[in-house]
C-alpha positions as a Markdown table, in Angstrom:
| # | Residue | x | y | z |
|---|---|---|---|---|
| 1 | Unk | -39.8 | -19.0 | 16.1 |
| 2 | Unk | -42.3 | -15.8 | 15.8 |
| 3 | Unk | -42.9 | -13.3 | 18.3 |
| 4 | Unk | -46.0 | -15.2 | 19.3 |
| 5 | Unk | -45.1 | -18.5 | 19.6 |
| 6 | Unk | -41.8 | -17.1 | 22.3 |
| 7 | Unk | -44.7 | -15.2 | 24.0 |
| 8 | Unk | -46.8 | -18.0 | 24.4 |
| 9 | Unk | -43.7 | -20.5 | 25.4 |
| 10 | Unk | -42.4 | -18.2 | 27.6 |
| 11 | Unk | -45.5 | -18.1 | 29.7 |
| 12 | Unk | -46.5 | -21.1 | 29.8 |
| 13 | Unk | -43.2 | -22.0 | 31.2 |
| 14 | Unk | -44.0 | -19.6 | 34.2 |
| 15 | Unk | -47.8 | -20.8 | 35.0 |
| 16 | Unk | -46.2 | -24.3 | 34.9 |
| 17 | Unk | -44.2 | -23.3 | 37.6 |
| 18 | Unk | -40.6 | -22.5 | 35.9 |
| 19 | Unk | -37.9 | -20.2 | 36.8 |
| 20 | Unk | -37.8 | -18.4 | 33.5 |
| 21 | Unk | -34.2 | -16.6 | 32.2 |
| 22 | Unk | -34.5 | -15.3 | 28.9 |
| 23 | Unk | -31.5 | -14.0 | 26.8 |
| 24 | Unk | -31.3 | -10.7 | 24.7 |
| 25 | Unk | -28.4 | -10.1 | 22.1 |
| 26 | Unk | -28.0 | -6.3 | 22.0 |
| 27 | Unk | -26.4 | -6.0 | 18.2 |
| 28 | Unk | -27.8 | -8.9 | 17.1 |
| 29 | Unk | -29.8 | -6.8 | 14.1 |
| 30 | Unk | -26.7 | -5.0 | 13.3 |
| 31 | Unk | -26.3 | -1.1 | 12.9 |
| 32 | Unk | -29.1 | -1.0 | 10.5 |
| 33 | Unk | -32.0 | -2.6 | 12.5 |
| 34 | Unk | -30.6 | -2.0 | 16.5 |
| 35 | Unk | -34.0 | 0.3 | 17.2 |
| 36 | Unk | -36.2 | -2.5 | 16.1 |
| 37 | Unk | -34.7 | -5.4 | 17.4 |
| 38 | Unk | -34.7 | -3.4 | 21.0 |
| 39 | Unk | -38.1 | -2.4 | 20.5 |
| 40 | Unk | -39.3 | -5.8 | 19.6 |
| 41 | Unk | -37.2 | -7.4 | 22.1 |
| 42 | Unk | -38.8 | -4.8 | 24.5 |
| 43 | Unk | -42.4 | -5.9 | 23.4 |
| 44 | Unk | -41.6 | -10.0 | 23.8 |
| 45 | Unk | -40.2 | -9.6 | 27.5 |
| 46 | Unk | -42.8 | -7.4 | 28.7 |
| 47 | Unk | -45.0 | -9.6 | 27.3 |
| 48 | Unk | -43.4 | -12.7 | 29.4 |
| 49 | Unk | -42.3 | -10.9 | 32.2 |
| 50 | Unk | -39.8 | -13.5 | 33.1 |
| 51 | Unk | -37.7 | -14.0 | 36.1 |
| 52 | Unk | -34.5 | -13.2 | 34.9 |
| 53 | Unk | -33.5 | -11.1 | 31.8 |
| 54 | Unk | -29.7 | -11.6 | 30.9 |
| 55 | Unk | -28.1 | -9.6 | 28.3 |
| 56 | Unk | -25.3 | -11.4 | 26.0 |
| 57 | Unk | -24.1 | -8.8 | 23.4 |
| 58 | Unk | -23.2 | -10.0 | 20.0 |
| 59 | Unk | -20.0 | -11.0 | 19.1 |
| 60 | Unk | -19.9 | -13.4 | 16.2 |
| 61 | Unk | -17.6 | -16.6 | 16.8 |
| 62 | Unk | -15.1 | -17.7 | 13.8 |
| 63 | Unk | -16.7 | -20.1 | 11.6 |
| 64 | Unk | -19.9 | -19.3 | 12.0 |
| 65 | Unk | -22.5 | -17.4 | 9.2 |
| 66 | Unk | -22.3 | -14.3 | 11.1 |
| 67 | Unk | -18.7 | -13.9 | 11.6 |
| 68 | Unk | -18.4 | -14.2 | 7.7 |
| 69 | Unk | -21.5 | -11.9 | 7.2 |
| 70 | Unk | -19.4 | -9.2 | 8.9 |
| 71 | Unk | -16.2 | -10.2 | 7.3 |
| 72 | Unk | -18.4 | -9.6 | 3.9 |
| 73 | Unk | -19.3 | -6.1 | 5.1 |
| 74 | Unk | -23.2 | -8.1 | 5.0 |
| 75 | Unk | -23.7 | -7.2 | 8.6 |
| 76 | Unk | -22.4 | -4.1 | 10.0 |
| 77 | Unk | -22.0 | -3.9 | 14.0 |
| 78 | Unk | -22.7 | -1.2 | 16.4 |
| 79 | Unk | -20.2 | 1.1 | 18.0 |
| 80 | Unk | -20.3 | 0.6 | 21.2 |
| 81 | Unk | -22.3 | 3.8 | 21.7 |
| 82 | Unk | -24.5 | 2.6 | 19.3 |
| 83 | Unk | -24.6 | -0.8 | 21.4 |
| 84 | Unk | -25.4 | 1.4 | 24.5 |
| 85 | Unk | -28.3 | 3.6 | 22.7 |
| 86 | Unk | -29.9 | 0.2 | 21.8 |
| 87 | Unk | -30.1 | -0.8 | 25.2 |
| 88 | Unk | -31.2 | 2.9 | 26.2 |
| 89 | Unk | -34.0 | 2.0 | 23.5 |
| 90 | Unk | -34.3 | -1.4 | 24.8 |
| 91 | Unk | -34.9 | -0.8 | 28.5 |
| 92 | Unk | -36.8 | 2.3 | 28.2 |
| 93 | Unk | -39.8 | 0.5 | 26.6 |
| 94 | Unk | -39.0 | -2.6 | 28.8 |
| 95 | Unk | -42.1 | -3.0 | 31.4 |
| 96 | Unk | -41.6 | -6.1 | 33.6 |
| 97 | Unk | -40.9 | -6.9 | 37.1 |
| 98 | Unk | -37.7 | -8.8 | 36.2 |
| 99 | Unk | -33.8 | -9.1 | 37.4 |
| 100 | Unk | -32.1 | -7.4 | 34.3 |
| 101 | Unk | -28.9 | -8.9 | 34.5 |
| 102 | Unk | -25.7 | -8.2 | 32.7 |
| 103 | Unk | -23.6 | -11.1 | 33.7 |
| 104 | Unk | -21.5 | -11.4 | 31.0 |
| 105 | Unk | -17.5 | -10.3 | 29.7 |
| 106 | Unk | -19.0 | -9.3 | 26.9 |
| 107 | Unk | -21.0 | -6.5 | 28.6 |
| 108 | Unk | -17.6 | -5.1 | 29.0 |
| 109 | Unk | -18.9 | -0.6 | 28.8 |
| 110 | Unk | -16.7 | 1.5 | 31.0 |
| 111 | Unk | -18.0 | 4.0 | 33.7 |
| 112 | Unk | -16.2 | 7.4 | 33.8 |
| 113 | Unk | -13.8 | 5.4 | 36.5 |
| 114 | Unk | -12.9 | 3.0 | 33.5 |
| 115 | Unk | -14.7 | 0.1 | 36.2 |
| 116 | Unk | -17.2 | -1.6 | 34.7 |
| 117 | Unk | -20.7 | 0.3 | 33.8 |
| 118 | Unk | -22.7 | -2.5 | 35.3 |
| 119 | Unk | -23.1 | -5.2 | 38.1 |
| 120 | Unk | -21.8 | -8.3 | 36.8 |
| 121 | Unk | -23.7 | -10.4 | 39.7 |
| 122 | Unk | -26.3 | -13.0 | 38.7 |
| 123 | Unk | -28.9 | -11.5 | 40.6 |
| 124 | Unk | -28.4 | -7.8 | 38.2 |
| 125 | Unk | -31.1 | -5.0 | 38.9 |
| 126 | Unk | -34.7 | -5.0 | 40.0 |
| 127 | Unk | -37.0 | -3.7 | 38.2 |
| 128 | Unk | -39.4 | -1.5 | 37.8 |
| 129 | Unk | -37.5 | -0.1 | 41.2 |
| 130 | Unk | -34.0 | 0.3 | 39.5 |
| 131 | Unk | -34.3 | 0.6 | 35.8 |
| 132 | Unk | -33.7 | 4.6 | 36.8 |
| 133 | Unk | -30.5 | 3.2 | 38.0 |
| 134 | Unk | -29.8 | 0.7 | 34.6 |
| 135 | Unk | -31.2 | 4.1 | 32.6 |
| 136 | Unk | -28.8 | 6.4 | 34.5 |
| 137 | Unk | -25.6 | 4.0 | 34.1 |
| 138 | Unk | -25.9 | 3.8 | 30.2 |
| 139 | Unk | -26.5 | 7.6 | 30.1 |
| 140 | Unk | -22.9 | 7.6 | 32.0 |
| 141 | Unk | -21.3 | 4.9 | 29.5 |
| 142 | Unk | -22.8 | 7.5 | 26.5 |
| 143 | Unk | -21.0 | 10.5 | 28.7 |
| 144 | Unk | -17.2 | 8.5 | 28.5 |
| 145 | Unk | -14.6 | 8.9 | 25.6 |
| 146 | Unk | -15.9 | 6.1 | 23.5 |
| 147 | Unk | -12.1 | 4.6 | 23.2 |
| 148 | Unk | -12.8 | 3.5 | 26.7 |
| 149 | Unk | -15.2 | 1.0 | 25.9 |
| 150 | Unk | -14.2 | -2.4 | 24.2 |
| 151 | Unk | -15.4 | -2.9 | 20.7 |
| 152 | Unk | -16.9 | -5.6 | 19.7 |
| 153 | Unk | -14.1 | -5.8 | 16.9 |
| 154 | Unk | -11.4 | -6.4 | 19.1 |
| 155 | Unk | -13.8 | -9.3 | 21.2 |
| 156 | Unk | -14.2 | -11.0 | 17.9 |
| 157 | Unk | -9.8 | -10.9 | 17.6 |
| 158 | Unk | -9.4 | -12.5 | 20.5 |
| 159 | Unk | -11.9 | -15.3 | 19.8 |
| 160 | Unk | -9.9 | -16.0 | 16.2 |
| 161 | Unk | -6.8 | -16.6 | 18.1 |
């Protein structure tokens, strides 16, 4: 599907009257290509200004092409700083009137407390209004030890099991 067609989808999903939730995979572009995927994942939800945005970071599943890309050194994934300066990059450019949501496990950053750097609750943050907030939290996660955030790694060991 091209950027277009998702744009075009997306909105006429919400003039027919639909709640729209759309899904971003921070990492999903890999080391090599995490500032354009969050700028062109930026440009597509402000775009649609859906109702919901809901971030699922990557984390390839055993048997499936992207696991073995990364097995095969094909794709190489983010540290999770890395993860967190693609969302910086990501929500920065973001302009909607959205709940930014990060609902997930796998949104699993640490705050300087070693909590959890985001609100897990489906309803997430309001923006415009809090993406200071969203802005200010991943500047915190970038402040921590970067051992106190889960790698992606060690989510993908636990799914092989």
């Amino acid at each position: 599907m091209t950027q277009a067609e998702q744009i075009d989808g997306g909105c006429k999903a919400i003039d027919a009257g639909f709640q729209v939730s759309m899904y971003w995979m921070p990492d999903l572009g890999g080391r090599e290509r995490r500032r354009q995927h969050a700028e062109n994942t930026a440009r597509v939800l402000s775009a649609i200004n859906p109702h919901y945005i809901r971030s699922r970071p990557l984390v390839p599943r055993p048997g499936t092409p992207l696991f073995e890309d990364v097995a095969q050194g094909r794709l190489c994934l983010s540290s999770p700083y890395e993860r967190l300066e693609e969302l910086a990059w990501m929500i920065g450019d973001l302009d909607v009137t959205s709940r930014v949501c990060f609902d997930h496990a796998m949104n699993a950053w640490a705050d300087r407390r070693g909590g959890l750097l985001f609100r897990q609750d489906y309803e997430g943050y309001r923006f415009p209004d809090e993406k200071p907030l969203v802005l200010e939290r991943i500047r915190e996660g970038l402040a921590v030890e970067e051992s106190m955030h889960v790698h992606v790694r060690e989510l993908m060991a636990v799914q092989s099991l």
